[in-house]
TORVEX-56776 format. One line per 10 residues: number of its first residue (from 1); their letters; for each residue x, y, z negated of C-alpha. Coordinates in steps of 0.5 Angstrom, whole numbers, plus 500, padded with zeros to 3 digits. Each point is the difference from the previous one (the first is absolute). Example, Ala and Ser with C-alpha at 12.3 -4.5 7.8 and 13.67 -1.06 7.14 Angstrom:
<sites>
1 = AS = 525:491:484; 502:507:502 $
</sites>
This chain:
<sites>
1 = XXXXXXXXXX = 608:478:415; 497:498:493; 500:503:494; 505:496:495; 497:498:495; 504:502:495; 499:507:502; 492:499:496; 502:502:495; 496:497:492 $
11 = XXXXXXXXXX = 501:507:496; 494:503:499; 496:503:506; 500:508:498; 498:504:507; 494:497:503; 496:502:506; 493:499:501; 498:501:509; 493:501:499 $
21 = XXXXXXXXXX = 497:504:496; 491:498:500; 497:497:494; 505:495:498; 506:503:502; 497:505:495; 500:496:495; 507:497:500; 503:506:501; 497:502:493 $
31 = XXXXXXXXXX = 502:493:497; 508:501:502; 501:507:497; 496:499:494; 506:494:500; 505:505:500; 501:498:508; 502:505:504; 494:501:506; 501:502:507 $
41 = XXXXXXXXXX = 492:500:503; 500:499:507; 494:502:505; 499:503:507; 494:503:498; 503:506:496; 493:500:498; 499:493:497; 507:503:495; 496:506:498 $
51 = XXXXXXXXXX = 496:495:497; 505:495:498; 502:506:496; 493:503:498; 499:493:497; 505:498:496; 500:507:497; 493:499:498; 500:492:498; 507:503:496 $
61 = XXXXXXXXXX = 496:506:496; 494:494:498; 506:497:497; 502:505:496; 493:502:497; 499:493:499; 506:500:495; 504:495:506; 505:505:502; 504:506:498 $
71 = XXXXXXXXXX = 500:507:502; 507:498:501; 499:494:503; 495:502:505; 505:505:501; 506:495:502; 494:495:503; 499:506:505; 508:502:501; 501:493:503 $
81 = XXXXXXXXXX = 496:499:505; 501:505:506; 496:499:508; 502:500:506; 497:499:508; 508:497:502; 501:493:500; 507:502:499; 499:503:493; 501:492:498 $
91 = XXXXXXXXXX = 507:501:502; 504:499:493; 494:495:497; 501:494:496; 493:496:503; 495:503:505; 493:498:499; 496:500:506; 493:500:499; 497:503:507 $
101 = XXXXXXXXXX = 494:498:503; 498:492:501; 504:500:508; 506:496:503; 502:505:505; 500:505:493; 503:497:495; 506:497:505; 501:508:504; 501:502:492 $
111 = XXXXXXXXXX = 505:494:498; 504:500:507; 501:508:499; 502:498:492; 506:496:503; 502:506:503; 500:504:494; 500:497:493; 507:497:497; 502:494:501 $
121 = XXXXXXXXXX = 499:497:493; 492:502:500; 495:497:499; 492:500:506; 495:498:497; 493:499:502; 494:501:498; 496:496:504; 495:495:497; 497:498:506 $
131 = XXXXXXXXXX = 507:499:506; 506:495:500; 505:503:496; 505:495:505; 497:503:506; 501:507:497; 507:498:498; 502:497:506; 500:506:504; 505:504:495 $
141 = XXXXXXXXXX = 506:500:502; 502:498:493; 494:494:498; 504:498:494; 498:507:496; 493:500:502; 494:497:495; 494:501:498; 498:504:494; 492:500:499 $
151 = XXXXXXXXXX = 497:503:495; 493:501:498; 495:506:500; 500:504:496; 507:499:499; 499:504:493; 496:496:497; 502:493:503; 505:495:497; 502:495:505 $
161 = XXXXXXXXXX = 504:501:506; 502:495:505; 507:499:503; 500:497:507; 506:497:502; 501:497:508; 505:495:501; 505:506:502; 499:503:494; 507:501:496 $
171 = XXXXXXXXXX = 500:497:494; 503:507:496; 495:504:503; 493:496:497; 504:500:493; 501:508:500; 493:501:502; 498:495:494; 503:503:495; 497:507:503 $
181 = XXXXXXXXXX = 493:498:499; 502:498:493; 503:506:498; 493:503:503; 497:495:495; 496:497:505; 499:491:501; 505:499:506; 498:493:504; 504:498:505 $
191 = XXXXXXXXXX = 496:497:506; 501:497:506; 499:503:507; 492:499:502; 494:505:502; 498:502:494; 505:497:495; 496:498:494; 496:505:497; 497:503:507 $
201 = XXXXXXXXXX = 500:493:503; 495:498:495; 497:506:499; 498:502:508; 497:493:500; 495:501:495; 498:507:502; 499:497:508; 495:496:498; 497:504:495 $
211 = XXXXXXXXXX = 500:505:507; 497:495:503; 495:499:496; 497:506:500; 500:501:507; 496:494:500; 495:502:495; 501:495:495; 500:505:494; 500:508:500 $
221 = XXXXXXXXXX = 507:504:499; 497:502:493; 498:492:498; 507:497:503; 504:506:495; 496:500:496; 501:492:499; 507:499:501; 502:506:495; 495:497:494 $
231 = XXXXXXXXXX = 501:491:502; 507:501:501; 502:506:495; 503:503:506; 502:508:499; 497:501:507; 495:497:506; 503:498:506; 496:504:504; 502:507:495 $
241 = XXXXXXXXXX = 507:497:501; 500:499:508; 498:508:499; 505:502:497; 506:495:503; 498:503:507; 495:496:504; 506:502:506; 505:497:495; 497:493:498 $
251 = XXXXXXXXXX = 498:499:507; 507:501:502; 501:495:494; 496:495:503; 502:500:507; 507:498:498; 498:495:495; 496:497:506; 506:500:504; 504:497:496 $
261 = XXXXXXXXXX = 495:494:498; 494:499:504; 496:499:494; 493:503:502; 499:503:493; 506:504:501; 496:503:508; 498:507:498; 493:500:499; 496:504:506 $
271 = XXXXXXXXXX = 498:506:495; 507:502:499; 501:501:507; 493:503:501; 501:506:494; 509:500:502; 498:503:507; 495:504:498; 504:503:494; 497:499:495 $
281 = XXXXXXXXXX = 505:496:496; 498:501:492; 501:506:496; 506:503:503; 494:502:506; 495:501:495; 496:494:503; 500:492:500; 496:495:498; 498:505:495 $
291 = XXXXXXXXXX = 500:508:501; 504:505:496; 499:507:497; 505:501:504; 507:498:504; 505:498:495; 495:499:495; 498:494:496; 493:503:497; 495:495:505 $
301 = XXXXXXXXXX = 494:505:501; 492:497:503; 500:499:507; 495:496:504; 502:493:497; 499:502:493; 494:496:496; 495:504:499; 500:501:492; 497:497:495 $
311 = XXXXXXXXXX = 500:493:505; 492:499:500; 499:494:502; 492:499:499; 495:497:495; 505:493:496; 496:496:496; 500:499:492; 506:498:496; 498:498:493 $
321 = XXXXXXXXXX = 503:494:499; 508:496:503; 502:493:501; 507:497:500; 501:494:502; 508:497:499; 504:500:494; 506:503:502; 504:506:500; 497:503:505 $
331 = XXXXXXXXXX = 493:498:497; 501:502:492; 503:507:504; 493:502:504; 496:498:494; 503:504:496; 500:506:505; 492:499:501; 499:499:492; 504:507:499 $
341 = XXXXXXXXXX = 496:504:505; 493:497:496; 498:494:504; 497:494:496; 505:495:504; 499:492:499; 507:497:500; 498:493:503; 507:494:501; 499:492:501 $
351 = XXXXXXXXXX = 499:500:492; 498:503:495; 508:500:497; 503:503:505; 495:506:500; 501:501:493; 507:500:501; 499:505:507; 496:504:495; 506:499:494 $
361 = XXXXXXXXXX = 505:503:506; 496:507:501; 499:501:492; 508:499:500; 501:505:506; 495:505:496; 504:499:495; 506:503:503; 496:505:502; 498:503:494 $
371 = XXXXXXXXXX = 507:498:497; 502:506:506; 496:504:497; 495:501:507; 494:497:497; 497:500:493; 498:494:497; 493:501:500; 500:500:507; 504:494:500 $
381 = XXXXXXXXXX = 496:496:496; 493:502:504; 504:498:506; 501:494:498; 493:500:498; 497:500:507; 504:494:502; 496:493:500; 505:494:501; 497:494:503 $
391 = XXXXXXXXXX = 500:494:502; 495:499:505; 499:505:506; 492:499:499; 501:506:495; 501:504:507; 492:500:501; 499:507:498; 507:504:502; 499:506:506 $
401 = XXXXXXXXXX = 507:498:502; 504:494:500; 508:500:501; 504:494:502; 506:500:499; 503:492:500; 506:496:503; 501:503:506; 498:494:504; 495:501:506 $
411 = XXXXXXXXXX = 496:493:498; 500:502:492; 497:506:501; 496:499:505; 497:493:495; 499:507:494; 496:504:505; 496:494:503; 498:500:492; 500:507:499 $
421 = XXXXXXXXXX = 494:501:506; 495:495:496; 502:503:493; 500:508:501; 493:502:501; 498:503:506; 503:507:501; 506:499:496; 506:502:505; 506:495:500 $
431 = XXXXXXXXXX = 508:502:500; 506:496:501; 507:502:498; 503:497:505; 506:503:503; 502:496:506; 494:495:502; 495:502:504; 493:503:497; 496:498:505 $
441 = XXXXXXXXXX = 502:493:498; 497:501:494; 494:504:502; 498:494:504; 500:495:494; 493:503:498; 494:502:502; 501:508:500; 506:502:503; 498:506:501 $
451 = XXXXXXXXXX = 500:501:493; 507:498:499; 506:505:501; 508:500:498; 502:504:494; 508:498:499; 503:502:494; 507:501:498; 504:497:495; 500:502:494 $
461 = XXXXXXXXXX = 493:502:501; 499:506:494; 505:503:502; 500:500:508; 496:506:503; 499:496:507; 494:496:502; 500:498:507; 492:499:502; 500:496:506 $
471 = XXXXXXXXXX = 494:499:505; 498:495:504; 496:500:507; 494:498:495; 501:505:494; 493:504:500; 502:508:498; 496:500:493; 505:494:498; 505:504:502 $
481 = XXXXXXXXXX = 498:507:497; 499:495:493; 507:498:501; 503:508:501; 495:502:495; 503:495:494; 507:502:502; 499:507:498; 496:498:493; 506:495:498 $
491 = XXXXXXXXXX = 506:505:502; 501:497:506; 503:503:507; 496:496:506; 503:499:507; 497:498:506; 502:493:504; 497:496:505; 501:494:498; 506:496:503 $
501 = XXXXXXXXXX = 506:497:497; 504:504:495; 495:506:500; 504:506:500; 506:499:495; 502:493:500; 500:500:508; 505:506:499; 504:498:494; 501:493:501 $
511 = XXXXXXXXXX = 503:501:508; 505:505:496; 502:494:495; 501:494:505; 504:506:506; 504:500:493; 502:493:498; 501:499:508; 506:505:498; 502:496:495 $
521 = XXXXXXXXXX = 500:494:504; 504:503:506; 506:501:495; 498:508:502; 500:503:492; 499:497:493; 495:500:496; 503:506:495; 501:503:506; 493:500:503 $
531 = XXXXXXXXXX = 497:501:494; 502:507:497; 501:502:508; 492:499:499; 500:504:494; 505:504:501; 498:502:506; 493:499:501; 498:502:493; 497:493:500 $
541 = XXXXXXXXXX = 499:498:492; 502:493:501; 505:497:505; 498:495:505; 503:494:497; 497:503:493; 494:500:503; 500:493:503; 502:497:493; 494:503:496 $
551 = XXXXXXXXXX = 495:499:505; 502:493:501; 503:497:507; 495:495:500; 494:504:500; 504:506:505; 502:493:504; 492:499:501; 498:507:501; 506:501:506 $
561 = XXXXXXXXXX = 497:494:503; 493:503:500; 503:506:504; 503:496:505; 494:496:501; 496:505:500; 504:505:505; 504:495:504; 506:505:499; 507:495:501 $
571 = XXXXXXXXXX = 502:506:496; 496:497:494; 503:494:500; 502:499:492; 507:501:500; 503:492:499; 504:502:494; 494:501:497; 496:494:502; 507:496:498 $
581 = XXXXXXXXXX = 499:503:492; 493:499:500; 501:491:501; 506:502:495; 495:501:495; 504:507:499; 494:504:499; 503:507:497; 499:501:492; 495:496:498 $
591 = XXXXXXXXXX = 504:494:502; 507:504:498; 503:500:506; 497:503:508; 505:504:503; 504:501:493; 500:496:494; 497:502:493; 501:498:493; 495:495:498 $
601 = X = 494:503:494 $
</sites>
């Protein structure tokens, strides 16, 4: 018989069981009682309790050495939370949240023997962020009580919790539990029933691809980290992040994700299966794509994958003197950047009034550095000293290095590099900025290609620490070790690529932000909804929609376009909604509206 819906009740959920007590059934556990829940832990394993308990004493005792928490506190904290190895011990709670391993067969034994335990008016909810809720809730005899509660490690710290609803969900049993999340101080948002949900539907997506691409050799575990973490302000790499999800786990992610929507981004990358079956599944076994010190532990120690120290590359060649070619942002930034390491730096654009404008920029931009107190004005102005702006690129005769960093249109740059091979002397080493277009292209435009690399800055220059330097099959080992070598001198952090399109960040970043306008288009989620699940969820520091808009839905159009190009992946295809605003001419914050509106300057 179905429960009656007016037996789930709405007064505050006060006795709460937790079944599952690993990591993050842990961390819930120490959420609900440091909110004045009374918590019932349940675990077969009387050991995995043990640990439960040990853990919440210790993470309570650093709160009160921290001033979080009361002796007292800690003292009402501990008292509230009590372990058990019997389901049974759920028997008076008001919700039960199930947070046991990723399995069909496991979650529903639990909810089935729950049915026959719990009273009528509680509440089951999953904490499955892989397996259908509807599929789970189906085979409760009660299906209108059970829904998903998916919150994200560590639950201590982490603000968003999803709320899953099926279509058998009762309406009073997703109000209760939102109101529970909010008293927790947590950001509940409501999502519907798919693999993933929202955070975790785009967050595998973008960790698959990034296992893939080191499986491929495309870049190292350390550049690819490294790369996402400094080009994308994220608080962790990819690969460091699959280690500590659990290689096991996101390939169970995965699989369900792919079963659900044959997308070939969504087919676990082999690696996965590869370190899951020989147990090494990240830092819970002390070894996955990186070793650690030991199993639990998050300190990455040597291991025979490391790069040697110091990353000698060999002899590189004499860099005294910069060209920049391009008036833009992009350009004014880099110029700026190589006059404050003590380059002399040419500052060439297409007339003399518009590098002196360029010019006039970086002088505004130190300005508000020395205003910030983190230069002197003395090295402001000797860094503006060693800026000559120019009308004409003849004046790159002499540089050692000349860096283009024009409109990102293969013909333009191309044109540039045809006219930078006859003016720079014999030696000097060629760069482009280029984010997305083939570096070959522009390498074969002269008559040195071997001497022609890629060094893709990211916007703002001064500030961003990341450099990717992108070999061709062409590009001789010293242009390379030059390239490296310049990067230490200018503060830079280098990463290595092939060159092929997107390099390292925009072919992991811009599938992420195109499988998120794919939700919107879907009627899935909203844009508020996508945004602070990524921020609150991922720690990301700007939402996938934000991010669009600031970047500009033109240009994102145009480097999704080079990516399905390039790897003819349907799953690449630009999503038709962002197509459908770019011919709109709703471009994001420059034209005040992309996929939000904004006050006119």
């Amino acid at each position: 018989m179905a429960t009656p819906l007016s037996d789930i009740s709405l007064s505050p959920l006060k006795t709460i069981a937790v079944v599952g007590l690993g990591t993050m059934g842990t961390g819930i556990t120490e959420v609900l009682a440091r909110a004045g829940r009374e918590v019932v832990g349940i675990d077969i394993s009387e050991a995995a309790a043990a640990r439960c308990v040990a853990a919440l004493e210790n993470s309570t005792a650093r709160a009160v050495e921290r001033g979080r928490l009361t002796d007292r506190e800690r003292t009402d904290v501990l008292a509230r939370v009590r372990t058990s190895t019997d389901l049974a011990a759920a028997a008076d709670a008001d919700l039960v949240v199930e947070v046991a391993p990723e399995s069909y067969e496991t979650k529903q034994q639990i909810l089935r023997e729950l049915d026959g335990i719990v009273r009528p008016g509680a509440i089951l909810a999953t904490g499955t962020n892989a397996l259908s809720v509807t599929r789970l809730a189906a085979d409760s005899a009660h299906p209108e009580r059970v829904l998903g509660l998916h919150f994200f490690n560590p639950a201590q710290a982490m603000r968003l919790v999803e709320i899953v609803a099926s279509v058998l969900t009762a309406p009073q049993a997703v109000e209760a539990v939102t109101d529970l999340a909010l008293e927790l101080g947590k950001e509940p948002v409501a999502v519907g029933d798919r693999p993933g949900f929202v955070a975790d539907g785009l967050l595998f997506g973008y960790l698959n691809q990034a296992a893939a691409m080191y499986e491929g050799r495309y870049a190292s575990r350390e550049d690819i980290d490294a790369a996402m973490r400094l080009g994308c302000g994220l608080p962790m790499g990819p690969l460091a992040l699959l280690d500590l999800i659990g290689v096991d786990t996101a390939r169970t992610v995965l699989e369900a994700m792919y079963a659900e929507s044959h997308d070939r981004l969504h087919a676990p990358a082999p690696i996965l299966k590869q370190l899951s079956e020989a147990g090494l599944t990240g830092r819970k076994a002390g070894r996955g794509f990186y070793t650690y010190e030991a199993p639990g532990s998050g300190t990455v120690v040597r291991d025979a994958l490391t790069p040697p120290a110091g990353d000698v590359l060999g002899p590189g060649r004499p860099v005294r003197s910069v060209g920049v070619a391009g008036s833009g942002t992009m350009a004014s930034g880099i110029a700026e950047v190589f006059a404050k390491a003590g380059y002399e730096v040419v500052l060439a654009a297409r007339s003399a009034e518009k590098a002196q404008a360029a010019k006039a920029r970086i002088g505004k931009s130190l300005s508000r550095s020395v205003d910030k107190g983190r230069l002197t004005a003395e090295a402001a102005a000797q860094t503006l000293d060693r800026i000559t702006a120019t009308g004409s690129l003849d004046d790159f005769a002499e540089v050692d290095l000349a860096v283009e960093a024009v409109a990102e249109d293969l013909a333009v740059k191309q044109q540039l590099f045809a006219a930078l091979d006859k003016v720079c002397r014999p030696g000097a080493i060629l760069a482009t900025t280029t984010s997305s277009l083939p570096v070959v292209a522009c390498a074969r435009a002269t008559s040195r290609p071997h001497e022609v690399i890629g060094m893709h800055f990211f916007n703002p220059a001064p500030a961003m620490k990341l450099v990717e330097v992108v070999r061709t099959v062409l590009t001789e080992d010293d242009v390379h070790a030059t390239v490296r070598e310049v990067c230490v001198r200018i503060r830079k952090h280098a990463v290595d690529c092939g060159d092929r399109a997107g390099f390292i960040v925009n072919a992991l970043l811009f599938p992420y932000l195109n499988n998120a306008v794919k939700m919107v288009q879907e009627h899935y989620a909203s844009l508020d909804d996508i945004d602070a699940a990524m921020k609150l969820g991922g720690g990301y520091p700007m939402g996938p929609f934000e991010l669009l808009d600031v970047v500009g839905l033109d240009v994102s159009l145009a480097i999704e376009k080079v990516l399905h190009r390039e790897f003819r992946d349907p799953g690449l295809a630009p999503a038709p909604l962002l197509e459908h605003l770019v011919a709109a001419g709703c471009l994001g914050r420059k034209t005040g509206r992309g996929f939000r509106e904004y006050a006119r300057r």
